[in-house]
LOTOR-512643 format. One record per residue (C-alpha): x negated, y, z negated; residue in three letters. Coordinates in steps of 0.1 Angstrom, whole numbers, padded with zeros to 4 digits, always signed. Each point is the difference from the previous one (the first is absolute). Example, Ala and Ser with C-alpha at 12.3 -4.5 7.8 and 13.67 -1.06 7.14 Angstrom:
<atoms>
-0123-0045-0078ALA
-0014+0034+0007SER
</atoms>
This chain:
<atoms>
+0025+0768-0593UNK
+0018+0013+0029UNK
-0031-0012+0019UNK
-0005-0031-0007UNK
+0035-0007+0007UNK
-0007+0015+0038UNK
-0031-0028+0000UNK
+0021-0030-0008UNK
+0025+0009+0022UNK
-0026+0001+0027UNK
-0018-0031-0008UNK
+0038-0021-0004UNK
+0005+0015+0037UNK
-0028-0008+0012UNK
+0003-0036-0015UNK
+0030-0009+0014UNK
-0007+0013+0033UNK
-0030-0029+0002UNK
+0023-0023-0009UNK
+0022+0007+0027UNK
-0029-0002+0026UNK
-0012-0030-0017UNK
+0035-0017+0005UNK
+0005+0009+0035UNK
-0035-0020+0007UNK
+0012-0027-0014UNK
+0035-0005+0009UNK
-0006+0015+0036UNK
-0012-0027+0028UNK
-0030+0007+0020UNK
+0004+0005+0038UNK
-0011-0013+0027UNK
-0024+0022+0009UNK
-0018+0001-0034UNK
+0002-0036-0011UNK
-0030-0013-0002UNK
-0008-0035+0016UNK
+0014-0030-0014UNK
-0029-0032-0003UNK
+0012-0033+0003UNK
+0006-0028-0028UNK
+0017-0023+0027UNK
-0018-0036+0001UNK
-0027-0008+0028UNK
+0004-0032+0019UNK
-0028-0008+0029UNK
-0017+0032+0002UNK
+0035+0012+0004UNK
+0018+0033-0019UNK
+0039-0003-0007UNK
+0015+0034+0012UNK
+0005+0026-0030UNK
+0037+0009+0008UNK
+0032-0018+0017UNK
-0005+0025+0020UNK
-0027-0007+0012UNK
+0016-0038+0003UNK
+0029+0016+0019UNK
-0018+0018+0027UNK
-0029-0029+0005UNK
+0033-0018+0012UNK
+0006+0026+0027UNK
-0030+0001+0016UNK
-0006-0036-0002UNK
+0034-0011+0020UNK
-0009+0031+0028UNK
-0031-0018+0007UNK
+0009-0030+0004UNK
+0037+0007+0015UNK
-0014+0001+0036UNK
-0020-0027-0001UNK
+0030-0029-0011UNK
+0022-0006+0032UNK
+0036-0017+0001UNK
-0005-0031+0023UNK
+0032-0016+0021UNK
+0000-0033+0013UNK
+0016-0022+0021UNK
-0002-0037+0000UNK
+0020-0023+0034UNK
+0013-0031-0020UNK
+0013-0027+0020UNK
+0025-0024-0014UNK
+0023-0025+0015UNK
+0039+0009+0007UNK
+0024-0022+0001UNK
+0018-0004+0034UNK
+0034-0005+0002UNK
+0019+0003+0033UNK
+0033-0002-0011UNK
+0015+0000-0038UNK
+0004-0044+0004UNK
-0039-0001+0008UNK
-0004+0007-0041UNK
+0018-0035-0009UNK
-0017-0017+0028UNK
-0033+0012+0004UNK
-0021-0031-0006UNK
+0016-0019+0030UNK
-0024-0003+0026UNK
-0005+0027+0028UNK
+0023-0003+0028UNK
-0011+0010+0033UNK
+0000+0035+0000UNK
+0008+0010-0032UNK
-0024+0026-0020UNK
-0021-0017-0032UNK
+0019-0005-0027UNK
-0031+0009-0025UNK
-0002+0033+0013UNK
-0019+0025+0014UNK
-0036+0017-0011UNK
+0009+0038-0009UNK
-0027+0026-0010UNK
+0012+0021-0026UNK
-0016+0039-0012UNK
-0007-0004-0034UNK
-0009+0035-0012UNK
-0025+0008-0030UNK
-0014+0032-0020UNK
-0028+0003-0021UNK
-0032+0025-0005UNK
-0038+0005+0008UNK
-0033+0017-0001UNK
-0019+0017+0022UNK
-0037-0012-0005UNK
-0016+0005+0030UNK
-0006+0021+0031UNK
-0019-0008+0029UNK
+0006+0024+0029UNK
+0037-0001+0011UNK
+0001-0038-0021UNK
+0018+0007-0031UNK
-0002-0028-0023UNK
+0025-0005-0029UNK
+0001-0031-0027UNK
+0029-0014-0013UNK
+0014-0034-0015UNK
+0000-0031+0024UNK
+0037-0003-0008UNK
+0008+0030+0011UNK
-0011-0002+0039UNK
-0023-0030+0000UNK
+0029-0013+0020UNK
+0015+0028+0018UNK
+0004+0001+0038UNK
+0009+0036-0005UNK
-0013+0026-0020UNK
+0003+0037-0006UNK
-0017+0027-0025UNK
+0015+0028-0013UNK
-0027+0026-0014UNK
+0014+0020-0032UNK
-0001+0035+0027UNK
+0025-0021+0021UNK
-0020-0011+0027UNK
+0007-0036+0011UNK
-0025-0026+0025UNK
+0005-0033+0013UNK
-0026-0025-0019UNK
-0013-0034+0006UNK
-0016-0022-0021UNK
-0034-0003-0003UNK
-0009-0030-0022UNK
+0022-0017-0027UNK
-0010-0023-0028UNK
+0027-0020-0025UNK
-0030-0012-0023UNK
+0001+0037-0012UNK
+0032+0016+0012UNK
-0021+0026+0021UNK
+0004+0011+0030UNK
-0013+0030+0022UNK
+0023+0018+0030UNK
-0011+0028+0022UNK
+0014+0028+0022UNK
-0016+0027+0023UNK
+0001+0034-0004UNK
-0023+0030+0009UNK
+0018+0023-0029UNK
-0013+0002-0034UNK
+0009-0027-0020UNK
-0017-0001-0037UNK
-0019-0029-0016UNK
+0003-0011-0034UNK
-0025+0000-0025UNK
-0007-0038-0011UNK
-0011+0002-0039UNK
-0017-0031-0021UNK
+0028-0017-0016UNK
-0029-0017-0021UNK
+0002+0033-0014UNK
+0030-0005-0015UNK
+0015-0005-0040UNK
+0031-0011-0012UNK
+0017+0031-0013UNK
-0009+0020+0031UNK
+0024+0025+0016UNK
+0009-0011+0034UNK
+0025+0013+0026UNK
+0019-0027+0027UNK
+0007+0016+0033UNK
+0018-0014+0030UNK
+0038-0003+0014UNK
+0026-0021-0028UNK
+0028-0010+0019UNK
-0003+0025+0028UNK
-0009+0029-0023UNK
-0031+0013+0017UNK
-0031+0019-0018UNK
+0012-0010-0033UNK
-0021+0004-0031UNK
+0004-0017-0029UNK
-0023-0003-0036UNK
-0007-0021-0021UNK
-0037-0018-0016UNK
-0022-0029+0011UNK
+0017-0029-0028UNK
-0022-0029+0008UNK
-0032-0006+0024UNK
-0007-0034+0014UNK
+0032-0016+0001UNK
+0005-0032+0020UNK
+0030-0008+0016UNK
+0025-0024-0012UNK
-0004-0036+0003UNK
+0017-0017+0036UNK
+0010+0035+0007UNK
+0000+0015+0033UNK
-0024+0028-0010UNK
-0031-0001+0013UNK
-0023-0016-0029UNK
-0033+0005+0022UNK
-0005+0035-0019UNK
+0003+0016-0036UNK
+0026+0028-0003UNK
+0005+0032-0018UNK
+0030-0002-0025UNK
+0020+0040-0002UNK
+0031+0013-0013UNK
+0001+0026+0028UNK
+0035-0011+0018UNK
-0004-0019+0027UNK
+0031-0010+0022UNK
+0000-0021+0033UNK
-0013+0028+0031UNK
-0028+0002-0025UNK
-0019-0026+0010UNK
-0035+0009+0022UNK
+0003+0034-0020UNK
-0024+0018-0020UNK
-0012-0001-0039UNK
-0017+0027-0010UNK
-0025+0016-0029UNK
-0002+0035-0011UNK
-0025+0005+0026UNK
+0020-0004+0032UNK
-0014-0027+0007UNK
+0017-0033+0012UNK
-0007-0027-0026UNK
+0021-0029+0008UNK
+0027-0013+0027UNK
+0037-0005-0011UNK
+0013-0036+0006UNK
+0023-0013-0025UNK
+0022-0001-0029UNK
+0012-0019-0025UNK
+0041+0001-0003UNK
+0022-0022-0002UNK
+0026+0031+0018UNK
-0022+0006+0029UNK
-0002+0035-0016UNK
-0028+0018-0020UNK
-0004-0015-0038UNK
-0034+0020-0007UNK
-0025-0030+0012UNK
-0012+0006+0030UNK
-0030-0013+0017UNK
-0026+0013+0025UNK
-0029-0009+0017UNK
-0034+0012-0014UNK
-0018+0022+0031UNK
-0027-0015-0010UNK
+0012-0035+0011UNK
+0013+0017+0034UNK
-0034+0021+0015UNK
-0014-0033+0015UNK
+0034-0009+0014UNK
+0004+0031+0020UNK
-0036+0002+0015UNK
+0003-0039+0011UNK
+0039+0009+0011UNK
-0015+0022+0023UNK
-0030-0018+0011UNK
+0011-0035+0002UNK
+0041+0003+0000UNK
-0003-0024-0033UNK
-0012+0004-0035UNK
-0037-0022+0000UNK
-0002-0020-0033UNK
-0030-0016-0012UNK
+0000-0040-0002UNK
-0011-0025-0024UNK
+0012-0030+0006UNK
+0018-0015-0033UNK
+0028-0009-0017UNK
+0003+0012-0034UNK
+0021+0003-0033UNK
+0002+0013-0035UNK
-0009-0012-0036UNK
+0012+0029-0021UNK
+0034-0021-0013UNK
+0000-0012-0032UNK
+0011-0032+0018UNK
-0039-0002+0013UNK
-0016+0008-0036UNK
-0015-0040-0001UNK
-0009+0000+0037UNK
-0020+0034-0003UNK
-0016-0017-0035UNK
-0011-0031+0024UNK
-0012+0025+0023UNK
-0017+0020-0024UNK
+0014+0034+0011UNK
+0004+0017-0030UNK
+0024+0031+0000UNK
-0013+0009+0037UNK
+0022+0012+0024UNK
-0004-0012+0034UNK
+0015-0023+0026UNK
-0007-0043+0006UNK
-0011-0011+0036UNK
+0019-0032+0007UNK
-0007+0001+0038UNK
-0027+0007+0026UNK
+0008+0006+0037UNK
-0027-0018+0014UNK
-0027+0022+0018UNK
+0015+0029-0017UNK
-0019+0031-0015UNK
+0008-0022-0035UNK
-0013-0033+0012UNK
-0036+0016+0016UNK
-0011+0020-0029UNK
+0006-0029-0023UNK
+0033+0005-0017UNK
+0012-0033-0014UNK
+0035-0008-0009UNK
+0002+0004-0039UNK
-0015+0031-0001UNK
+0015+0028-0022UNK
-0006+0035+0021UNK
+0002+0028-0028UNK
-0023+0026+0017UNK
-0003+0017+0038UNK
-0026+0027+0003UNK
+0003+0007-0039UNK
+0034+0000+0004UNK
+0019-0019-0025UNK
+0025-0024+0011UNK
+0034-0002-0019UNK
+0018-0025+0021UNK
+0003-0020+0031UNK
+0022+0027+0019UNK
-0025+0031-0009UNK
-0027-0025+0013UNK
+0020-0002+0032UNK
+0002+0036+0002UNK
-0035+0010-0009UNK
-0016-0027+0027UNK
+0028+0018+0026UNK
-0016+0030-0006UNK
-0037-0011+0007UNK
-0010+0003+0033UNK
-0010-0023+0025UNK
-0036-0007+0002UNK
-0012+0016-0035UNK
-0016-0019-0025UNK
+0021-0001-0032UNK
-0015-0016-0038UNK
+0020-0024-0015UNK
+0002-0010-0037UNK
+0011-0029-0011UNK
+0002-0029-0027UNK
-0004-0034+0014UNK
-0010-0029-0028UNK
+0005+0024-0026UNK
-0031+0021+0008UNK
+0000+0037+0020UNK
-0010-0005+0036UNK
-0007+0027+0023UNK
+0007-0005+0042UNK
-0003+0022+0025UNK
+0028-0005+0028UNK
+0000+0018+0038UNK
+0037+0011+0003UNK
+0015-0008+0035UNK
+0030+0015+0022UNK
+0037-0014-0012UNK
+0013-0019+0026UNK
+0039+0007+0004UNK
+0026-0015-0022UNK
+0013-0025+0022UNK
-0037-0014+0010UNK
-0007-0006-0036UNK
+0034-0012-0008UNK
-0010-0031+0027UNK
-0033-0003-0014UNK
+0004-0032-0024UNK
-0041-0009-0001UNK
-0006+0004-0039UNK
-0021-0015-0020UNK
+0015-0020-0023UNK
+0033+0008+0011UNK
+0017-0008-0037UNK
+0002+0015-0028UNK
-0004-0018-0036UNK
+0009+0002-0035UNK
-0004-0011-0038UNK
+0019-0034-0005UNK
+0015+0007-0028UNK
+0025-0017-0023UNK
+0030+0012+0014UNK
-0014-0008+0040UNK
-0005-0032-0015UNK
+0035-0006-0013UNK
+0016+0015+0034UNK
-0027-0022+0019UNK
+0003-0031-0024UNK
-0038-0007+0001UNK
-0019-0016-0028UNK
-0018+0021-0024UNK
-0033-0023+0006UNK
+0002+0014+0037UNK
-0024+0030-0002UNK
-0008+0028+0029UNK
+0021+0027+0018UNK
+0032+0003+0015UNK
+0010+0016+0037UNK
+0026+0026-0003UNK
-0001+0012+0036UNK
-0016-0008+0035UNK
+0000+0019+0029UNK
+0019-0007+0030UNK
-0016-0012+0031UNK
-0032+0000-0017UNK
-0023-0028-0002UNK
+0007-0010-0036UNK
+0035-0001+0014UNK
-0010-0021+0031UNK
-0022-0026-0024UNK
+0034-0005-0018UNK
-0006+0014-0034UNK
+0036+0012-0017UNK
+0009+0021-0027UNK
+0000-0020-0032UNK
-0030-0021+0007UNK
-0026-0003-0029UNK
-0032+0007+0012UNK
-0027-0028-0024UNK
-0030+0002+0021UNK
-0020+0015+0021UNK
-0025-0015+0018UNK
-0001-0029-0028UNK
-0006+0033-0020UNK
+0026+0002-0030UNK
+0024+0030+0000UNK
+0013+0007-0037UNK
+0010+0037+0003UNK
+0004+0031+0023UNK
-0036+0012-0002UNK
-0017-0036+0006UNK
+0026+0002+0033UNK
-0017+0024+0013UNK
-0036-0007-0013UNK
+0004-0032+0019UNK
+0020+0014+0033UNK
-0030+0029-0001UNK
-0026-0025-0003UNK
-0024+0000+0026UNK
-0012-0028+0022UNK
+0022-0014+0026UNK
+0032+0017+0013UNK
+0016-0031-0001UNK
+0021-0001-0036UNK
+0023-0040-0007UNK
+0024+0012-0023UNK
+0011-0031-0027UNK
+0036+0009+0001UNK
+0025-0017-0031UNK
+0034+0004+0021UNK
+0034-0014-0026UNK
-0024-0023-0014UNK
-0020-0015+0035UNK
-0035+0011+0006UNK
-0005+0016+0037UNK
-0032+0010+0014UNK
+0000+0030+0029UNK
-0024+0014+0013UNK
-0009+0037+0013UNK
-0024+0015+0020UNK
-0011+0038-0006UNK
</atoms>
């Protein structure tokens, strides 16, 4: 009895002496050292893995902003303004100053005084070349400068000078000497990029130099706003990261290190950071900063038209006429005659929706993928003209400058048309038995403006050829034979005949 008393008191012992082993297992927490490794359920994007830990988040951040640190430099400008001061030589000359000059008295207007204006903003070194040390920024921050300085983030500060500038894009490239060591950014693929992506902004708010700040990419492709003075020549990459003024020509950058985008702008209606910010895509710059360097300009590729968008509701009946479909795209209304355009055949009418299998989603991203092409390649158009697909090939020639084709007033037709509709009617009092289409716009100087056609003309005929629509306008204009075109003209109710040569 006594034994088996002994045994039970053994076995309880030994009972609860696995419990409390098997209760410091599981309340105890592994270490370090013994935990096993910990496989990933985070979401892949790309090819890409999301990191396992915030810490892993936290540090990334680290090394990213010491890489690219030394590479973003703070630029200081300064641009001579003259203005006109006006000259008094005594405190009476202020009530009388538009009396006439007498003999030896100082202008009365007064005199032409140059004045320092200072500015700040940031920029990236992209390029080395010996002792040339070539760094990109924004055309509004030294594109104008008669001074300029750069202050690397070690301290180190060079006299710059511009190298090439271009407003079309808000780039521009300065350079300094050196025989020290200067490190070059990484230029990443910003074609690489999704919205959602973690990105840091680097650069010098308000004077603040080597400042970092986070934030993600919100939006790709933006535009700029509509009669803006933002440069709507290129798309633009929408973040939250905080961007203040002394930002702009900075750097956006991935998880990589690598420079992704160019700061430029914000939208604020306090001048201050909001959380929409916009930068440059790197892709849209690479081109920029060879040609900077080569030429002194940014080379675009030419085509030779004037052109417009459909994708309004407004134009719903005009694309039916047209037959477009839901196609995006952009409308040729004008030829520059002996243009790339008007030797491989483009006709005005046509409706451009592909370049080199490239989609087209609107006049302006038209404008910016011709830009791109360069001079002398061969490019495939696609296009709907009389409702059917048409395929051209066009030889892309060197952009003249702005000013040149600015003065360049040769187009063919030189107006632009639309539907007469009921309301154009009403507003033009014409008859509904008049029939054809009715002239919205024609180009200065041009030879449709020479002929004397005007806005609100009612185009019947064309060479005795009746006009009833939009697309038999252009079926009749495109028609060939002779370049010579008699347009039957209803004008308040009197029938005009002019004629145009091509």
């Amino acid at each position: 009895m006594i034994q088996n008393k002994r045994t039970k008191g053994i076995i309880i012992l030994f009972t609860l002496l696995l419990l409390l082993l098997f209760s410091q297992c599981i309340f105890s927490s592994p270490s370090k050292e013994t935990a096993g490794p910990v496989q990933s359920t985070m979401p892949q994007t790309g090819g890409r893995t999301a990191p396992d830990s915030a810490e892993q988040v936290f540090y990334s951040f680290n090394s990213v902003a010491q890489k690219v640190l030394p590479v973003v430099v703070e630029i200081n400008t300064v641009e001579v303004v003259e203005q006109t001061i006006p000259n008094f030589s005594n405190p009476f000359d202020f009530f009388f100053r538009n009396q006439p000059n007498q003999p030896g008295q100082q202008n009365p207007q007064g005199q032409k005084r140059e004045f320092r204006q200072p500015g700040l903003g940031s920029g990236v070194i992209v390029k080395q070349d010996g002792k040339k040390i070539y760094v990109l920024t924004n055309n509004h921050v030294a594109g104008n400068a008669n001074e300029i300085k750069v202050k690397l983030n070690d301290g180190r500060e060079y006299d710059a000078k511009i190298i090439g500038n271009d407003p079309r894009t808000d780039l521009a490239l300065i350079m300094f000497e050196t025989s020290e060591k200067v490190p070059v950014a990484v230029l990443g693929n910003s074609d690489d990029l999704f919205v959602g992506d973690i990105v840091l902004a680097v650069g010098n708010p308000f004077g603040f130099e080597s400042t970092v700040t986070m934030g993600i990419v919100s939006a790709l492709g933006r535009k700029s706003m509509a009669n803006s003075q933002i440069s709507g020549f290129t798309d633009y990459i929408q973040t939250d990261a905080s961007i203040n003024p002394g930002n702009s020509g900075g750097a956006l950058v991935n998880m990589k290190g690598e420079i992704v985008g160019i700061n430029t702008w914000i939208a604020s209606q306090s001048g201050g950071s909001v959380g929409v910010g916009f930068a440059i895509p790197i892709n849209n710059s690479k081109k920029a900063i060879e040609d900077f360097i080569s030429t002194g300009r940014v080379v675009y590729g030419w085509l030779g038209v004037s052109i417009g968008d459909l994708n309004d509701p407004s134009s719903e009946e005009l694309r039916k006429t047209l037959g477009l479909g839901d196609k995006k795209g952009a409308i040729v209304f004008n030829l520059f005659k002996k243009s790339p355009a008007d030797k491989s055949g483009l006709m005005p009418g046509d409706y451009i929706t592909e370049v080199d299998n490239v989609s087209i989603d609107s006049s302006s991203h038209l404008t910016q993928i011709v830009g791109r092409l360069s001079p002398g390649t061969t490019s495939v158009f696609k296009l709907i003209r009389d409702k059917k697909m048409v395929t051209i090939n066009v030889k892309i020639e060197k952009r003249a400058d702005e000013t040149e084709i600015q003065k360049n007033r040769d187009l063919w037709p030189g107006l632009i048309v639309t539907t007469l509709t009921d309301d154009i009617r009403k507003e033009l009092k014409t008859e509904n038995s008049v029939k054809g289409v009715v002239i919205v716009s024609v180009i200065e100087d041009s030879s449709a403006a020479i002929a004397g056609i005007k806005p609100g003309d009612i185009i019947e005929e064309i060479n005795e050829i009746p006009v009833t629509d939009i697309a038999s306008f252009y079926s009749v204009l495109n028609k060939q034979g002779s370049n010579r075109k008699i347009f039957q003209i209803n004008r308040q109710g009197s029938s005009v005949m002019i004629g145009l040569l091509k």
